[in-house]
N, C-alpha and C positions, 0 to 999 in steps of 0.2 A: 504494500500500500504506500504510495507516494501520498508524502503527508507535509504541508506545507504552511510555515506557523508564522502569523501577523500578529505586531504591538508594538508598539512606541516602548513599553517598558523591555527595557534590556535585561532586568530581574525578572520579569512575566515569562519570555521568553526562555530563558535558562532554565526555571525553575520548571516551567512544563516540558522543556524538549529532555532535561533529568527525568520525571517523571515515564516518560511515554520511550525513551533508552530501554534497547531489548526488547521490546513489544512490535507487534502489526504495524504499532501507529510511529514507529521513531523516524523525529522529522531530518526530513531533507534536506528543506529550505527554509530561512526565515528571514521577514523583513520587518520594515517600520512603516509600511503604509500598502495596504491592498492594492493599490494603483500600479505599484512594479510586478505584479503579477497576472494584472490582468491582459491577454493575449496572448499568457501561456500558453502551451498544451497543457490541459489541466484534465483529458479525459481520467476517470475513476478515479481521481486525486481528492483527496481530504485536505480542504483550507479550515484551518482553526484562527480567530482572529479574537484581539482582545479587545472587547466591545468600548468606543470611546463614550465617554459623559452625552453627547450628542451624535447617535444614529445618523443625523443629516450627514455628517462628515462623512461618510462612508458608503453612503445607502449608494450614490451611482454605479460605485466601483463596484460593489455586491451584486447589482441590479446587470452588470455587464458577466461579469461572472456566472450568474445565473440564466442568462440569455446566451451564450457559446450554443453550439447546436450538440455537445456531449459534457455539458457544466459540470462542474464538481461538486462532491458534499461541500458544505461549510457550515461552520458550526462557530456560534458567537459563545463566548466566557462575560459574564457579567459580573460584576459586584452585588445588585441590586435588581429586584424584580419591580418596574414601573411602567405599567399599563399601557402607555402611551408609545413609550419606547418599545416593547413589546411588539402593540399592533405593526408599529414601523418595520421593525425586525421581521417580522411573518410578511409584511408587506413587499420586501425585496426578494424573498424567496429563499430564506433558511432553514434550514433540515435539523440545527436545533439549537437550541437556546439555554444553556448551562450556569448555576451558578459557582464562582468562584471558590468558596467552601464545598466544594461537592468533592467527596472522598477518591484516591487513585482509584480505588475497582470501580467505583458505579461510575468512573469518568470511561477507564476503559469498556467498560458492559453498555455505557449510552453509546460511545463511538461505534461499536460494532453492530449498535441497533439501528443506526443512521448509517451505514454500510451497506444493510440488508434493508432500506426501502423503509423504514420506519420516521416519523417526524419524531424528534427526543427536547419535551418541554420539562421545566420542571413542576414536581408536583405541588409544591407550596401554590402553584398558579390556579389552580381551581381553588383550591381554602381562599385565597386571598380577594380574589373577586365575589366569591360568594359572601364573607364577612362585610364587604364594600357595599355589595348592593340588598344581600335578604338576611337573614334569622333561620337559618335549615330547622327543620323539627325532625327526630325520629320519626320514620315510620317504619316496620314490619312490610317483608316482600309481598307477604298475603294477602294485606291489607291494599297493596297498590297495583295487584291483579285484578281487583274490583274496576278502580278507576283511570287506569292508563295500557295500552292495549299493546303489551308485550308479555309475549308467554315468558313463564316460570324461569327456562333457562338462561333468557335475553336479560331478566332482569339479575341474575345471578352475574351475568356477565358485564353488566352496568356497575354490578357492584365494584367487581376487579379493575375495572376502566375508570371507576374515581377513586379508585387507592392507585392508581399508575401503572399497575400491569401493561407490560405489551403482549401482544395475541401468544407470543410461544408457552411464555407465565400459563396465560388459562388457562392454553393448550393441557400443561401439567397439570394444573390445576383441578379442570373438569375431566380428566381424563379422555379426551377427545381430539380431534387433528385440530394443527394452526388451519389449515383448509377450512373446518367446520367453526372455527371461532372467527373466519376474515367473515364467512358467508354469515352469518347472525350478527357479527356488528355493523356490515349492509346494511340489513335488514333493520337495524336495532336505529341508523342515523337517517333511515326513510321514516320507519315510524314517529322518529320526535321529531322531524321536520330540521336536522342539525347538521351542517356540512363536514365536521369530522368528531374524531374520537376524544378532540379537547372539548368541545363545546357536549359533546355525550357526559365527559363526565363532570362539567361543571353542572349540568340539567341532576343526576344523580343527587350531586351533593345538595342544590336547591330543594329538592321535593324531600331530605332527610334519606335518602338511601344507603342504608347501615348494613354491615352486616348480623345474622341472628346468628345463635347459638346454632342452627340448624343448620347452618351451610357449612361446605366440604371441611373448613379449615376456622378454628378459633381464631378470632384474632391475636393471643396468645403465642399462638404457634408459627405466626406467620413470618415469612422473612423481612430483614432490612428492605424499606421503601427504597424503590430505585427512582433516582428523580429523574422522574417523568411528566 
């Protein structure tokens, strides 16, 4: 994997091309501003870039990046999750959105999820808009079988999708193929009227969608959140 790492900080830079040393992802190249990379050949190359205070600053060069007719992942490092900044970032066409404190493994287990075709947000991003704009309540899956018109699994799978699971997780999880988990959460962002699997599971966390005692896995038992 050609892995290609953007920042003004000369310490951001070090510290992650140390990090990502001996892995898939050890980088190649790195610079101090996206602009000298863009018209690379950059087919199947991984750009890591450290996100500046202002998005504008960089948004064209991303925007070119991601227009090449064989673009690369690119994946932004933040300090800070800000809504705005955010929309901006999704708006130039990035594959995922990272915070700074995010541990070496779930750094390396996001990169290789945005490798294999996955958008990688992190999860504080549904809690944090949901606190922003409603009051979640509990409620029981049973209960919302009555009123919202997703069968039993789909909403089991709603559940996984606002704790951050990606499809391979359920996959394990429900004991069933990534295949059958892509084809239900289709299904699952037709029913609620939602264009992907972020806005599925901020809809979850809104209407109180918990896990019960009843389902596959305690919360107890469950692994480290991967931010997603």
């Amino acid at each position: 994997m050609r892995t290609y790492l953007v920042g003004q900080s000369k310490l951001f830079r070090f510290g992650l091309s140390l990090i990502l040393r001996d892995t898939q992802f050890a980088v190649q190249f790195e610079t101090d501003a996206v602009r000298n990379i863009v018209g690379d050949d950059l087919e199947r190359a991984l750009v890591l870039i450290e996100k500046p205070d202002d998005i504008a600053i960089i948004s064209s060069d991303i925007k070119a990046l991601k227009s090449s007719s064989n673009p690369p992942w690119v994946v932004l490092l933040a300090k800070t999750i800000q809504l705005e900044q955010f929309a901006a970032c999704v708006a130039c066409g990035i594959d995922g959105y990272l915070l700074e404190d995010i541990s070496p493994e779930a750094l390396l287990d996001s990169l290789h999820l945005v490798t294999h075709g996955e958008k990688v947000y992190p999860s504080q991003l549904a809690t944090y808009l949901c606190a922003e704009h409603v009051s979640p309540l509990r409620r029981d899956v049973k209960e919302l079988g009555h009123i919202i018109p997703l069968s039993d699994r789909e909403l089991h799978i709603v559940q996984w999708l606002a704790d951050g699971c990606p499809n391979k997780v359920i996959a394990t999880k429900l004991n069933i193929t990534e295949a059958t988990v892509k084809v239900h959460v289709k299904a699952i962002l037709k029913k609620l009227g939602v264009r992907n699997r972020t806005q599925a599971a901020i809809w979850a966390i809104q209407h109180g969608i918990t896990f019960s005692p009843e389902l596959v896995v305690p919360l107890s038992s469950m692994p480290p959140r991967l931010h997603l």
